[in-house]
C-alpha positions in Angstrom: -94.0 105.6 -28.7 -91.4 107.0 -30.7 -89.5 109.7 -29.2 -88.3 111.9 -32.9 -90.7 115.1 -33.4 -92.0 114.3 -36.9 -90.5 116.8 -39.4 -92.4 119.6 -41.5 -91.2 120.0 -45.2 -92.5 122.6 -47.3 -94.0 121.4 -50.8 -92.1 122.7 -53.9 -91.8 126.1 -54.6 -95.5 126.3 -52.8 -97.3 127.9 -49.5 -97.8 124.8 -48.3 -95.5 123.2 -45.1 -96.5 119.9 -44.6 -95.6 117.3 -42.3 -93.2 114.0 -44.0 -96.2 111.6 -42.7 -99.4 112.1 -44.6 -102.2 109.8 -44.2 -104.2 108.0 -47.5 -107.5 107.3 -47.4 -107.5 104.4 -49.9 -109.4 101.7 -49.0 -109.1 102.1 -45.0 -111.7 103.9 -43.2 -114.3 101.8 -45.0 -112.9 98.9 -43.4 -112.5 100.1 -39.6 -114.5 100.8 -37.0 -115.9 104.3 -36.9 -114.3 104.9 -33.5 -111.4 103.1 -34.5 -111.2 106.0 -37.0 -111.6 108.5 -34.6 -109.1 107.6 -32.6 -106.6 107.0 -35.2 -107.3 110.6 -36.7 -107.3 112.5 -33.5 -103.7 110.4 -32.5 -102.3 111.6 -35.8 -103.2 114.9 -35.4 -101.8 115.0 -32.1 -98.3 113.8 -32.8 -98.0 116.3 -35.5 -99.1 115.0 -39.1 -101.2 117.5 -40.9 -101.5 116.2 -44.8 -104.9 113.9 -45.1 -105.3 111.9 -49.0 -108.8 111.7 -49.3 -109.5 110.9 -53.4 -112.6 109.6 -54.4 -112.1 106.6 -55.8 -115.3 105.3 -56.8 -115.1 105.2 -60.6 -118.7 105.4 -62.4 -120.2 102.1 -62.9 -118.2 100.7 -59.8 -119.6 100.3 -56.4 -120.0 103.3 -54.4 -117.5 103.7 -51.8 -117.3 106.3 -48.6 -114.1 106.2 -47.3 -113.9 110.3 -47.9 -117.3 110.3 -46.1 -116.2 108.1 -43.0 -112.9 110.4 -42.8 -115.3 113.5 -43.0 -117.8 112.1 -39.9 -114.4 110.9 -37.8 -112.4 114.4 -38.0 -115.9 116.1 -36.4 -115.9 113.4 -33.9 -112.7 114.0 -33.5 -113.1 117.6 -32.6 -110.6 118.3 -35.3 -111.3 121.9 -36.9 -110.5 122.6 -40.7 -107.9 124.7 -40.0 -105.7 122.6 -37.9 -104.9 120.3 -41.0 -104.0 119.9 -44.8 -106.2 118.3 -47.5 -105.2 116.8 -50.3 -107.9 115.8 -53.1 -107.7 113.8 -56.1 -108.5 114.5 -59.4 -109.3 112.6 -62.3 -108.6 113.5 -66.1 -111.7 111.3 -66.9 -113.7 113.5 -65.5 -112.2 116.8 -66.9 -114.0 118.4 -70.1 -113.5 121.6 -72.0 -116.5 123.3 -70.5 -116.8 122.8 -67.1 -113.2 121.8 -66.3 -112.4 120.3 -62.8 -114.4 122.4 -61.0 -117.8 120.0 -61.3 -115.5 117.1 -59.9 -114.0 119.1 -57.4 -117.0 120.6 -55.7 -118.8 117.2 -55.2 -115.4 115.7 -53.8 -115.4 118.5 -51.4 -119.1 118.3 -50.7 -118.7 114.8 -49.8 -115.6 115.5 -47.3 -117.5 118.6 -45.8 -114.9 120.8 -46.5 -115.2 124.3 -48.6 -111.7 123.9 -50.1 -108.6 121.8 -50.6 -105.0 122.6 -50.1 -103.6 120.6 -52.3 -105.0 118.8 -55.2 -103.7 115.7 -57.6 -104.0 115.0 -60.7 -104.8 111.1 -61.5 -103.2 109.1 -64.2 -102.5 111.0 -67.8 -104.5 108.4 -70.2 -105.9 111.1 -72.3 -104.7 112.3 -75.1 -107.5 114.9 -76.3 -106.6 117.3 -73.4 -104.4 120.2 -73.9 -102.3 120.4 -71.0 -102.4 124.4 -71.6 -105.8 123.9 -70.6 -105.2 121.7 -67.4 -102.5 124.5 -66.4 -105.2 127.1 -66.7 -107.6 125.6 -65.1 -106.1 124.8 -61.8 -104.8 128.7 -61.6 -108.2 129.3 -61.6 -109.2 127.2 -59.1 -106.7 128.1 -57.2 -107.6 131.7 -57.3 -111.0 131.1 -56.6 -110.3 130.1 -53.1 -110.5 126.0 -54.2 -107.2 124.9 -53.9 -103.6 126.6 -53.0 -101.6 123.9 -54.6 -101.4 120.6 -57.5 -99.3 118.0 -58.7 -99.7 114.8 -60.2 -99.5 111.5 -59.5 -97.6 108.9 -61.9 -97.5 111.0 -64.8 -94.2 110.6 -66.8 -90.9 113.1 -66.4 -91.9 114.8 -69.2 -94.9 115.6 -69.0 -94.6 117.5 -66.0 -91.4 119.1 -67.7 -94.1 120.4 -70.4 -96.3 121.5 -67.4 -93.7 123.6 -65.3 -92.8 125.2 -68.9 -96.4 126.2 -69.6 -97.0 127.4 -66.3 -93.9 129.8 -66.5 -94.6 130.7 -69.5 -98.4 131.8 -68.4 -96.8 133.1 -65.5 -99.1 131.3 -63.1 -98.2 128.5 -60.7 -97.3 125.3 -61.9 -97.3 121.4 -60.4 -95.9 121.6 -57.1 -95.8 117.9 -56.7 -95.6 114.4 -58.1 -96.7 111.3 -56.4 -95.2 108.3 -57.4 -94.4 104.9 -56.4 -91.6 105.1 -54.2 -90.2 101.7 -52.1 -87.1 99.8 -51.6 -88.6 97.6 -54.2 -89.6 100.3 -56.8 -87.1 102.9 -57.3 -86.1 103.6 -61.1 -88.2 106.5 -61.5 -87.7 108.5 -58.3 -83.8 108.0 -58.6 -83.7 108.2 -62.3 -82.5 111.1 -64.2 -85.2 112.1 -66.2 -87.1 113.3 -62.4 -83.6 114.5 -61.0 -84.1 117.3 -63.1 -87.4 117.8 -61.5 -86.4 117.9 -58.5 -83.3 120.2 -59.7 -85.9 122.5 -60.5 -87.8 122.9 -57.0 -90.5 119.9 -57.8 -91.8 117.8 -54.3 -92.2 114.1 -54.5 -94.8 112.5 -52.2 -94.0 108.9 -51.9 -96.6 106.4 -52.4 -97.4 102.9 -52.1 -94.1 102.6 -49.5 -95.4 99.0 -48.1 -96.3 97.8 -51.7 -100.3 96.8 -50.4 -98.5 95.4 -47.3 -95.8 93.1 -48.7 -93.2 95.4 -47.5 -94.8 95.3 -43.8 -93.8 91.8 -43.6 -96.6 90.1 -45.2 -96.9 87.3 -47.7 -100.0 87.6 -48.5 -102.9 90.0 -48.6 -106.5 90.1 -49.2 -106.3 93.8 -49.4 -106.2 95.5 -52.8 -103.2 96.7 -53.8 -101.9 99.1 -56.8 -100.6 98.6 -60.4 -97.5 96.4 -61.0 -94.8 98.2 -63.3 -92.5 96.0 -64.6 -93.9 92.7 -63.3 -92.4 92.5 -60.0 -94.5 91.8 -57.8 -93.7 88.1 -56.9 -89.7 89.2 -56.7 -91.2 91.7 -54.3 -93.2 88.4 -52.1 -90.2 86.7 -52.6 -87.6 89.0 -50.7 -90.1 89.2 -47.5 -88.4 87.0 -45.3 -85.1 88.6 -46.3 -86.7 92.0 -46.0 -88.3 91.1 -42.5 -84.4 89.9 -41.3 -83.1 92.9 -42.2 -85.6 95.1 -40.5 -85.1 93.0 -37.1 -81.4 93.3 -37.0 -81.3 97.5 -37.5 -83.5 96.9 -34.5 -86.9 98.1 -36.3 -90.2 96.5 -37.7 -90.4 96.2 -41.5 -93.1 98.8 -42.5 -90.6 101.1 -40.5 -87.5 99.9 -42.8 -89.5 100.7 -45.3 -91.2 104.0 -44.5 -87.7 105.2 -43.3 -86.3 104.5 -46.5 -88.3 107.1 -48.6 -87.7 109.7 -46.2 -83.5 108.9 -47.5 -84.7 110.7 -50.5 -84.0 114.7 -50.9 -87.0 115.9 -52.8 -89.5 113.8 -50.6 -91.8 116.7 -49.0 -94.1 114.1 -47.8 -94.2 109.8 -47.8 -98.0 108.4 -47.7 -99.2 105.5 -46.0 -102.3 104.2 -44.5 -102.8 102.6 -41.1 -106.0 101.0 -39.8 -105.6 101.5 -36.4 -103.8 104.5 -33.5 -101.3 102.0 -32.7 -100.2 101.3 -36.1 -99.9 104.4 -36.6 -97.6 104.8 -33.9 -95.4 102.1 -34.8 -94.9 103.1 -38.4 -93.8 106.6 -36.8 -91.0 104.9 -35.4 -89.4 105.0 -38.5 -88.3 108.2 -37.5 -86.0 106.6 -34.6 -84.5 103.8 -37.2 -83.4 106.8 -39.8 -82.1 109.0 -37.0 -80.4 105.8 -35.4 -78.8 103.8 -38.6 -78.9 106.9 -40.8 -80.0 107.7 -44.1 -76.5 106.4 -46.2 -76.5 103.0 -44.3 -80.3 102.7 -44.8 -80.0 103.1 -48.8 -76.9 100.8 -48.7 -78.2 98.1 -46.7 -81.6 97.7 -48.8 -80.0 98.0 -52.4 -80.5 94.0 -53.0 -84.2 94.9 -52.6 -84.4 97.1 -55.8 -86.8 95.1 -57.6 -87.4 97.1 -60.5 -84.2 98.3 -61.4 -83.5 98.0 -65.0 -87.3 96.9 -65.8 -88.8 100.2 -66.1 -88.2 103.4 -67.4 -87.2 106.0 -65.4 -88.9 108.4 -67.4 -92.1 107.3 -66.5 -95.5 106.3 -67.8 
């Protein structure tokens, strides 16, 4: 078991403390064990990580899917009360209109997690362009002062975009996105440590890292049959192709590769939070031993040693989508 306390961060400018492990829901629960679940939930909770991901990501006209229903059942078999933990909800601009705003989306996402509230919520991909993001802004203040959520950000949404939402929200004088999710790995790295977000994070903005293990590749694997995320810039076989060099790297700081990997976003200074799944307690544990590989190598050597991994370096734009 690893030995480091797991750290608490607070989330932009927000309320909200959270621990740097936060668990996703994508595509996990619905593919354990029930008390496989349990277990795993009421370990995590335990050693100190707080911050649950639990989207819906059942998009009408695609098969129903209940991972945010399975977490829902495990945390009350569990024993797990609301208030000993944070949750974080997604929200889709596809399902946002003029009338009703969010707040129809939001309610059955909640309804279907058993919860009366989220913490924090995100917003999905920008692929509108009949939305005012005035109107987003507003929205989500009053959400958030309806009891519904205390905080929002976005996930993948381009540097300046969420430049144009911070402005409106000062200028409205309400509270604006207090975190951006983005794809954040040794492999994918141009728009976290570009500096079009460095101003972002000048300005008090969180990051929560995502897809860290790129679908698995960077836990060591060479192949999955899980599903895995969007491929900016085309690099996904580079990424396949630097496993076994990733992999001996990993065993000679003395760690396992999904650690290597997890340890490395936490080298970043505006990451409140770095998200990963795990399908069982003892995975779980192990990937918290990245903890003990930053403390023991240290965050400079870490970023040195996995520079030759940076697959994406020069292939995307660091502004963003």
């Amino acid at each position: 078991m690893a030995s480091t306390p797991i750290p608490r961060r607070r989330i932009g400018t927000s309320e909200l403390e959270t621990s740097v492990f936060a668990l996703g829901s994508w595509h996990v629960y619905d593919r354990m064990h029930f008390e496989d679940t349990v277990a795993l939930l009421r370990t995590a909770v335990d050693r100190g990580v707080d911050l649950f991901d639990v989207g819906v990501y059942a998009a009408p006209g695609s098969p129903p899917a209940f991972t945010d229903v399975l977490f829902s059942a495990a945390m009350r078999a569990a024993g797990i009360g609301r208030d000993e933990y944070l949750l974080s909800e997604k929200l889709w601009i596809e399902g946002w209109d003029s009338e009703h705003g969010f707040r129809p989306q939001l309610e059955a996402a909640l309804f279907r997690v058993g919860s009366d509230r989220a913490d924090l919520v995100v917003l999905g991909d920008l692929r509108r362009d009949d939305v005012a993001l005035r109107d987003l802004v507003l929205d989500l203040d009053a959400l958030r002062k309806s009891g519904l959520i205390r905080a929002w950000g976005v996930n993948n949404w381009s540097a300046a975009n969420v430049q144009s939402l911070i402005d409106i929200a000062a200028e409205a004088g309400v509270d604006g996105p207090a975190i951006a999710q983005l794809k954040y790995s040794v492999s994918r790295r141009s728009i976290p440590d570009g500096a079009p977000f460095s101003r972002l994070w000048d300005q008090g903005l969180s990051m929560q890292a995502s897809d860290v293990m790129e679908g698995g590749y960077l836990a060591g694997k060479t192949s999955t049959e899980r599903e895995v995320g969007r491929d900016p810039g085309g690099i996904r076989q580079r990424i396949i192709d630097d496993v076994p060099a990733f992999v001996a790297l990993a065993e000679e700081l003395g760690g396992t590769p999904a650690q290597l990997a997890i340890a490395f976003t936490l080298t970043h200074p505006a990451t409140a939070t770095t998200l990963f799944g795990a399908s069982s307690a003892a995975q779980f544990e192990a990937n918290v031993g990245s903890l003990d590989l930053l403390e023991r190598v240290g965050a400079e050597e870490i970023r040195a040693r996995v520079a030759p991994f940076w697959a994406d370096r020069g292939l995307v734009d660091p502004e963003g989508p």
